[in-house]
C-alpha positions in Angstrom: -23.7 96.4 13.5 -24.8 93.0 13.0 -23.9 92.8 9.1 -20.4 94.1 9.9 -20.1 91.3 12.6 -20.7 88.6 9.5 -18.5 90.2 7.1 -15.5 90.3 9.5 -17.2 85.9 10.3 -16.7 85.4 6.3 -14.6 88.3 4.6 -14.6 86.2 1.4 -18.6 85.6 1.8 -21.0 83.2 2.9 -19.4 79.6 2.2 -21.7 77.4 0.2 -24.5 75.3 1.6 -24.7 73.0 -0.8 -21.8 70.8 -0.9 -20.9 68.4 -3.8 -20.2 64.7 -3.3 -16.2 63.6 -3.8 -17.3 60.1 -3.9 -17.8 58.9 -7.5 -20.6 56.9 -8.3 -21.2 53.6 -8.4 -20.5 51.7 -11.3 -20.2 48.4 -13.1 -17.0 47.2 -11.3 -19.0 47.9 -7.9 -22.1 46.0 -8.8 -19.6 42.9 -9.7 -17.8 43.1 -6.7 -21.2 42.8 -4.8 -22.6 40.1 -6.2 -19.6 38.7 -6.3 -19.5 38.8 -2.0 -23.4 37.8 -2.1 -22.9 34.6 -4.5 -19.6 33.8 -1.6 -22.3 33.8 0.7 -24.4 30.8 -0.6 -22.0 28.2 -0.4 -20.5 29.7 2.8 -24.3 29.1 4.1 -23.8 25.5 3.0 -20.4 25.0 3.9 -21.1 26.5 7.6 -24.7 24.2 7.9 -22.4 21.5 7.0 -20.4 22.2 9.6 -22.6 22.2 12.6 -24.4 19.2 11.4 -20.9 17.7 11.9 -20.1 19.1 15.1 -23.7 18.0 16.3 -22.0 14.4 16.0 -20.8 15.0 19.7 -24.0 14.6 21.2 -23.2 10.8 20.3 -20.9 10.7 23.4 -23.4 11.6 25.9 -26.3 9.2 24.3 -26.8 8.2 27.8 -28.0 12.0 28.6 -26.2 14.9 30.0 -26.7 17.1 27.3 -28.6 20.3 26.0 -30.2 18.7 23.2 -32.6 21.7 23.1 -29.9 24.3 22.4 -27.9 21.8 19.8 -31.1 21.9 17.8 -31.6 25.6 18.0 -28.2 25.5 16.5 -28.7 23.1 14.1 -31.7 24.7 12.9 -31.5 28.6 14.1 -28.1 28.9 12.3 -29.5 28.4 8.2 -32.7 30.4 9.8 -30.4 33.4 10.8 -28.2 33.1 8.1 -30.9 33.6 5.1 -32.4 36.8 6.9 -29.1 38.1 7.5 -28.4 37.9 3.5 -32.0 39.4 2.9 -31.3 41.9 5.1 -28.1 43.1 3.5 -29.0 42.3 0.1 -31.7 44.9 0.6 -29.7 47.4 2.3 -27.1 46.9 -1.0 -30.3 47.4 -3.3 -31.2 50.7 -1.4 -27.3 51.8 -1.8 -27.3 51.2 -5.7 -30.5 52.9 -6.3 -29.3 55.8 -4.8 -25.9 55.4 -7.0 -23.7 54.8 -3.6 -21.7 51.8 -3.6 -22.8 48.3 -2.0 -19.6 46.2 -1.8 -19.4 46.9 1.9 -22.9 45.6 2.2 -21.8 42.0 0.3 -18.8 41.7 2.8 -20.9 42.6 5.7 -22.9 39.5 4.6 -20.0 37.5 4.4 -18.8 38.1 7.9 -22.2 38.2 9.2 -22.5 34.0 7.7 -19.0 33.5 9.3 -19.9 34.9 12.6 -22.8 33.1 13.1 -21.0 30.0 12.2 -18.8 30.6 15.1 -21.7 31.8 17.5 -23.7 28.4 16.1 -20.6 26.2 16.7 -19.7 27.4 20.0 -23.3 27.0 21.5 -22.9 23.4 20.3 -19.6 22.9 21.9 -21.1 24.0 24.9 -24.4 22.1 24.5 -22.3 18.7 24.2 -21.2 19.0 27.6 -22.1 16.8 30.1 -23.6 18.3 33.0 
């Protein structure tokens, strides 16, 4: 009883358990596009540091006191920390994608918004840092 019960589940037999991939590899263009998005990410890092060295210039209105200088220099300092392990940590996720043939370029623009958010985190808890009490 319980084979007819599976013939009337799959009248045309048993589907196939092993399922073939519809993505194609990942190639040459893929592996230019990714380093590509990791080599934006260097001078972004720059660019970015540059940038909150250059809004740490507002501590210079409250000389007399009044503001977090401890979470400035986080800022000044955690964002260029934070922003090299983030690459390292998506460059090596991208490393693990391409040696199992999958494509990385989602991995390089990850990085890239990754340096671009923490630029905004690293500039707002400056702006708010500057603030006298």
């Amino acid at each position: 009883m319980k084979q007819d019960d599976a013939d009337d589940l799959f009248p045309l037999g048993r589907p196939d358990r092993h399922t073939l991939s519809i993505h194609t590899p990942a190639g040459w263009k893929d592996l230019a596009v990714t380093l590509t998005l990791f080599g934006l990410t260097l001078p972004m890092l720059a660019v970015g540091w540059f940038g909150v060295v250059l809004s740490m210039m507002a501590f210079d209105s409250c000389a007399g006191g009044g503001c977090n200088d401890t979470a400035g220099s986080v800022a000044w300092i955690g964002f260029p920390i934070a922003a090299v392990v983030s690459i390292a940590l998506w460059a090596s996720l991208a490393e693990r994608r391409r040696r199992a043939r999958r494509r990385a370029w989602m991995c390089g623009a990850a990085a890239v918004l990754t340096i671009v958010a923490l630029f905004a985190l690293a500039a707002t808890v400056v702006h708010f840092a500057a603030q006298p009490d």
